[in-house]
C-alpha positions as CSV (number, residue, x, y, z in Angstrom):
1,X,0.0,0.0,0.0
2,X,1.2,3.5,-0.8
3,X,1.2,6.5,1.2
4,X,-1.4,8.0,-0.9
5,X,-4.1,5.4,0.3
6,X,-6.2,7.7,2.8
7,X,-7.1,5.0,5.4
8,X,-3.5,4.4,6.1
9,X,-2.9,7.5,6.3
10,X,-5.8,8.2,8.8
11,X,-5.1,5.1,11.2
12,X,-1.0,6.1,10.7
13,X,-1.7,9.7,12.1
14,X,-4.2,8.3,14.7
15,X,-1.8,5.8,16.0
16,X,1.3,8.5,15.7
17,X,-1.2,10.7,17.9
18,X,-2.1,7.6,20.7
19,X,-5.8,8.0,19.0
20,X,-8.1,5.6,18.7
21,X,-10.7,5.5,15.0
22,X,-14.4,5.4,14.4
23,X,-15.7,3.8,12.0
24,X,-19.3,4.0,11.1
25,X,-21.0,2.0,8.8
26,X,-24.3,2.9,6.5
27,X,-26.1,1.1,3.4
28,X,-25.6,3.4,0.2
29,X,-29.0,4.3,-0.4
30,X,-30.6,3.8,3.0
31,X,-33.0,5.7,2.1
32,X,-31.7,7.3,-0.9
33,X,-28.6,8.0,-2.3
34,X,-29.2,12.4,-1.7
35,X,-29.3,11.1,2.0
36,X,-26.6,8.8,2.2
37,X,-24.0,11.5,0.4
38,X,-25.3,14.0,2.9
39,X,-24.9,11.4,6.0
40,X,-21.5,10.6,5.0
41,X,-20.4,14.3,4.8
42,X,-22.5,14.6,7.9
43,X,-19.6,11.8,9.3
44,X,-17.0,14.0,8.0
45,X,-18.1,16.9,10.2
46,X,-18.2,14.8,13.1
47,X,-15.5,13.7,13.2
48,X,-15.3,10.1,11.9
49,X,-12.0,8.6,10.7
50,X,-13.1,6.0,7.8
51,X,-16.8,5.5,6.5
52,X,-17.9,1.9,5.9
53,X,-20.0,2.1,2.7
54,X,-21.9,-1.1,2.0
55,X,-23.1,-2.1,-1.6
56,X,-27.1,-3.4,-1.0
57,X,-26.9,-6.8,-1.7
58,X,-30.0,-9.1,-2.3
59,X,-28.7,-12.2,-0.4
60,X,-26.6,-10.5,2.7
61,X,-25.8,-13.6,5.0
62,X,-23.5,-11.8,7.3
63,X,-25.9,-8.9,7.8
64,X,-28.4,-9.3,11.0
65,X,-31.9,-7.8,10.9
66,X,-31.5,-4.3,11.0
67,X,-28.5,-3.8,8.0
68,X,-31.0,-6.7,6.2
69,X,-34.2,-4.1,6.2
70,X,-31.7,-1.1,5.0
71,X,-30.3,-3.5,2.0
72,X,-34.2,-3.8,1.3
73,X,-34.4,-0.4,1.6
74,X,-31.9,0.6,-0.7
75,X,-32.8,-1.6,-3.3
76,X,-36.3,-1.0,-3.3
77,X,-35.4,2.4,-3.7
78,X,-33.4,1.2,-6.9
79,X,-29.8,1.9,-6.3
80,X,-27.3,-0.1,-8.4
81,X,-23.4,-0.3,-8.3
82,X,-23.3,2.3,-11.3
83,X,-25.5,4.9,-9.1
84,X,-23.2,4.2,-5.8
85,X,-20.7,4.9,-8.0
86,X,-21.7,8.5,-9.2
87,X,-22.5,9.5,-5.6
88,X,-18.8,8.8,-4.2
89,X,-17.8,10.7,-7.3
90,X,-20.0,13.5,-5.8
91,X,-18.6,13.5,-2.3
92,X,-15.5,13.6,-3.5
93,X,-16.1,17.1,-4.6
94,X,-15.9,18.1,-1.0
95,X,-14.3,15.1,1.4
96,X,-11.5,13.5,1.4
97,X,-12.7,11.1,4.1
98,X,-11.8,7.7,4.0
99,X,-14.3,5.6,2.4
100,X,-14.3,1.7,2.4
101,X,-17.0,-0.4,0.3
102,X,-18.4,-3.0,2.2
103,X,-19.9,-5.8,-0.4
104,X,-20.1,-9.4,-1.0
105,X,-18.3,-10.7,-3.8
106,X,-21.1,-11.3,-6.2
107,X,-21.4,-7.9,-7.4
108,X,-17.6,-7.3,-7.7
109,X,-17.4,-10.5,-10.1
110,X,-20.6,-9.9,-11.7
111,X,-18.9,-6.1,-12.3
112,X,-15.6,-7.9,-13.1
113,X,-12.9,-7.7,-10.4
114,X,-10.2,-5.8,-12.2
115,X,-13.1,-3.4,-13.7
116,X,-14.2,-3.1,-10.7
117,X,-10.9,-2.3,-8.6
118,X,-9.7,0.3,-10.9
119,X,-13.3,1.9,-10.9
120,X,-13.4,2.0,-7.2
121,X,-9.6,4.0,-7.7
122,X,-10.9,5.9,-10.2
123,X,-13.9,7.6,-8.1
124,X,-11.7,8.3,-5.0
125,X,-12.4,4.7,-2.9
126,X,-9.5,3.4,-0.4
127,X,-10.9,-0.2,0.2
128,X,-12.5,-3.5,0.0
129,X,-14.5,-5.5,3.2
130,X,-15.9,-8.5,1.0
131,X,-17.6,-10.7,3.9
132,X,-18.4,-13.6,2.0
133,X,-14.3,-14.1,0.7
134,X,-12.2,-16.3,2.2
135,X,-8.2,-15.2,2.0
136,X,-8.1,-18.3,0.6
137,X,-10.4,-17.7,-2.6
138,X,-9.1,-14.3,-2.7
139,X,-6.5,-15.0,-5.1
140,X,-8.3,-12.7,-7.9
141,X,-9.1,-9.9,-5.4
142,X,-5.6,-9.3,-4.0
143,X,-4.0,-8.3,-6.7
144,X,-6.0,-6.1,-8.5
145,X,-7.2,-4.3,-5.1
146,X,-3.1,-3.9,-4.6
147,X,-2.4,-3.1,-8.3
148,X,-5.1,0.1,-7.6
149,X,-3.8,0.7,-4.2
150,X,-7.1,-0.6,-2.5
151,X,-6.6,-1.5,1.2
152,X,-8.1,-5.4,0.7
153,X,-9.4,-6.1,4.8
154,X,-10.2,-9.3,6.0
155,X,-12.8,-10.3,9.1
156,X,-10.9,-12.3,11.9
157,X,-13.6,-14.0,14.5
158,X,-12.8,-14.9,18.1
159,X,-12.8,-18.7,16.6
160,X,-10.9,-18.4,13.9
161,X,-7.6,-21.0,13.7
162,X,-4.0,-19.8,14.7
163,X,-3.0,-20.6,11.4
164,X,-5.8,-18.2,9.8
165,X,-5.5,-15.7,11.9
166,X,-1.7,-15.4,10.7
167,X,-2.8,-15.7,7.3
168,X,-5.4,-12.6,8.1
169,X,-2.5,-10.6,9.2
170,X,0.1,-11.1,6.4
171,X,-2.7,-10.5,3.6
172,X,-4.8,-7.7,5.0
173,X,-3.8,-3.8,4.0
174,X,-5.4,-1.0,5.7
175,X,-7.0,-2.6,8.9
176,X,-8.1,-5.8,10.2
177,X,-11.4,-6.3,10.8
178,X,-12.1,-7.8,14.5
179,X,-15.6,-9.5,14.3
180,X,-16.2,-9.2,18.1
181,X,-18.8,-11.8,18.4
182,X,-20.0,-15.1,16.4
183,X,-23.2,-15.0,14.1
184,X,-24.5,-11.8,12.3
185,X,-24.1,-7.8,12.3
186,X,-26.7,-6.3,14.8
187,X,-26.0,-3.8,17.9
188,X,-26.4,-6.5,21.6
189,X,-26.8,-5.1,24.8
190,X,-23.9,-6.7,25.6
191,X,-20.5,-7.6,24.1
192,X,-19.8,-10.9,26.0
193,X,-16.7,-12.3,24.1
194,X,-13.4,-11.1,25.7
195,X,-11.5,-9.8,22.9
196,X,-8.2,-10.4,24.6
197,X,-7.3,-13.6,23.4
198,X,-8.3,-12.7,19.6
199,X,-6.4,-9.2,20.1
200,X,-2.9,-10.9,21.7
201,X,-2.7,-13.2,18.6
202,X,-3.1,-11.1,15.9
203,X,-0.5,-8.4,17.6
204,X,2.1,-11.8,17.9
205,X,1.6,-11.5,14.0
206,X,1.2,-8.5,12.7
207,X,1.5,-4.1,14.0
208,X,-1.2,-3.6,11.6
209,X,-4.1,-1.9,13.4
210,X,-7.1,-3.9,14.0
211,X,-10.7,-2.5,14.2
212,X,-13.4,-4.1,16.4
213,X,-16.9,-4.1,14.8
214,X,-20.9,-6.2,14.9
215,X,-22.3,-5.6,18.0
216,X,-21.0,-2.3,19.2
217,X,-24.3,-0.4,20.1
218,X,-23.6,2.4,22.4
219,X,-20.8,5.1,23.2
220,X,-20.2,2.7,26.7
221,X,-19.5,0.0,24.3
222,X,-17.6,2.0,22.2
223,X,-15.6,3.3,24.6
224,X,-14.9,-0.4,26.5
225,X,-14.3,-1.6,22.7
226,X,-11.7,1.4,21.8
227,X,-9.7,0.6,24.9
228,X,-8.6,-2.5,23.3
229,X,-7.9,-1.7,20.2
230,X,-7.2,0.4,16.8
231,X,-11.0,1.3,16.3
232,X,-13.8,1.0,16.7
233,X,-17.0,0.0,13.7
234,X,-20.5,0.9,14.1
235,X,-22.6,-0.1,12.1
236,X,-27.0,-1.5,13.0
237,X,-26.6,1.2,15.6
238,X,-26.6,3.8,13.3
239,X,-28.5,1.9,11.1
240,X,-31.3,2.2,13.6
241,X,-31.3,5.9,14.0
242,X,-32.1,6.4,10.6
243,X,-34.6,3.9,10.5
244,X,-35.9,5.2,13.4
245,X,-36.9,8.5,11.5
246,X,-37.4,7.5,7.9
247,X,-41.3,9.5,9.2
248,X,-39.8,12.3,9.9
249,X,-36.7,12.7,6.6
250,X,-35.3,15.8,7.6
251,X,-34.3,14.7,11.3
252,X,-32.4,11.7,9.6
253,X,-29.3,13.5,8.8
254,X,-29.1,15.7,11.9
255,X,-30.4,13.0,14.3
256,X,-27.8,10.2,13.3
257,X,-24.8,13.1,12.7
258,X,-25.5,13.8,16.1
259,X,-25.3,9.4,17.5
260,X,-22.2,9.7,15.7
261,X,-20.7,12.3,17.4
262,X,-21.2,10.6,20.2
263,X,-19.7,8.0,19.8
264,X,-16.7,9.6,18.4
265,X,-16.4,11.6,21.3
266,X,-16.3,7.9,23.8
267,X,-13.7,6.2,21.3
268,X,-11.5,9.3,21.4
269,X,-11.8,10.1,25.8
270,X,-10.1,6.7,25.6
């Protein structure tokens, strides 16, 4: 990875500065695509260190209830790759946030991978989170994510192996993604998996950072979460507060600007 990826250069500042990153994750088109370019500017202001951008997907097996109804959402509102596309081309106008894509692979190879990779360069995107795509059947991916200097992150679980854990570490760029909990996405009342064991491991391996993500529903959580580790991803939580207005459209921006700044301001008192 280059310096001129912006996601290393965010999480290298962060961890120059003994600063920990938020992460937050929305549905491109959840409810529209207007909204969704306005929220992620909205996470901009904030104070958010990478955006988590997920493609709609028809078939989302990692995704729990609430990122399930925003997929729905978003593609019975009709958003396609193409029109996810034009709207990071948009923000891009006016943000240099970091901005991840967060799909499963069936759009990527329906796109084509190397189209698809030097697309996602091409519009000002910084990296891949493909659930659904093992390291192991990544052999596509990898390169053409590096030959576009895409940060290509892969999920770790508190149950993976030793030996792919290690394998996580040496083929991830940009962050690792810490799943902090077995099962789907969705924000618990509790995060009852201790981390440490998962955590220790992966630093035996690897200094890359790792961020911890499903489940994280609260700034409490958030802040217990950042303690522990690179950064921290939100993700049904937020998903929630927009749902939670879709009634009422114009308090969906300020309402879920104003969740995330909380829980920007827990991971960073950490």
């Amino acid at each position: 990875m280059s310096a001129s990826n912006r996601i290393d250069a965010a999480l290298g500042k962060l961890k120059a500065d003994g600063t920990r990153a938020f992460i937050p994750y929305i549905a491109a088109g959840d409810p529209s695509l207007s909204v969704t370019e306005e929220l992620v500017l909205a996470f901009d202001a904030a104070g958010a260190d990478v955006v988590e951008l997920g493609i709609p997907f028809s078939d989302p097996i990692a995704d729990g209830p609430s990122i399930q109804r925003a997929t729905e959402r978003a593609l019975a509102a009709g958003v396609t790759v193409d029109g996810i596309f034009r709207m990071v081309e948009r923000i891009r106008r006016s943000s240099d946030i970091p901005i991840a894509f967060m799909t499963y692979y069936n759009p990527i190879f329906y796109f084509g991978v190397a189209e698809f990779c030097a697309t996602c360069k091409q519009i000002g995107i910084d990296g891949l989170i493909v659930p659904d795509l093992t390291p192991e059947d990544a052999d596509e991916l990898i390169p053409a994510a590096r030959e576009h200097d895409l940060a290509a992150i892969f999920m770790v679980a508190p149950t993976s192996t030793d030996d792919r854990m290690k394998m996580i570490a040496e083929l991830s760029t940009g962050f690792i993604y810490g799943v902090s909990l077995t099962g789907v996405t969705g924000a618990r009342d509790t995060i009852s998996i201790d981390l440490t064991p998962m955590l220790d491991k992966l630093r035996g391996y690897t200094n890359k950072p790792v961020c911890v993500g499903f489940g994280v529903g609260n700034a409490q959580q958030a802040r217990d979460v950042a303690a522990r580790c690179a950064g921290v991803i939100v993700g049904s939580a937020i998903v929630n507060t927009i749902e939670a207005n879709l009634k009422t459209p114009e308090k969906i921006v300020p309402a879920t600007k104003a969740f995330v700044e909380e829980l920007v301001a827990a991971v960073r008192s950490v």
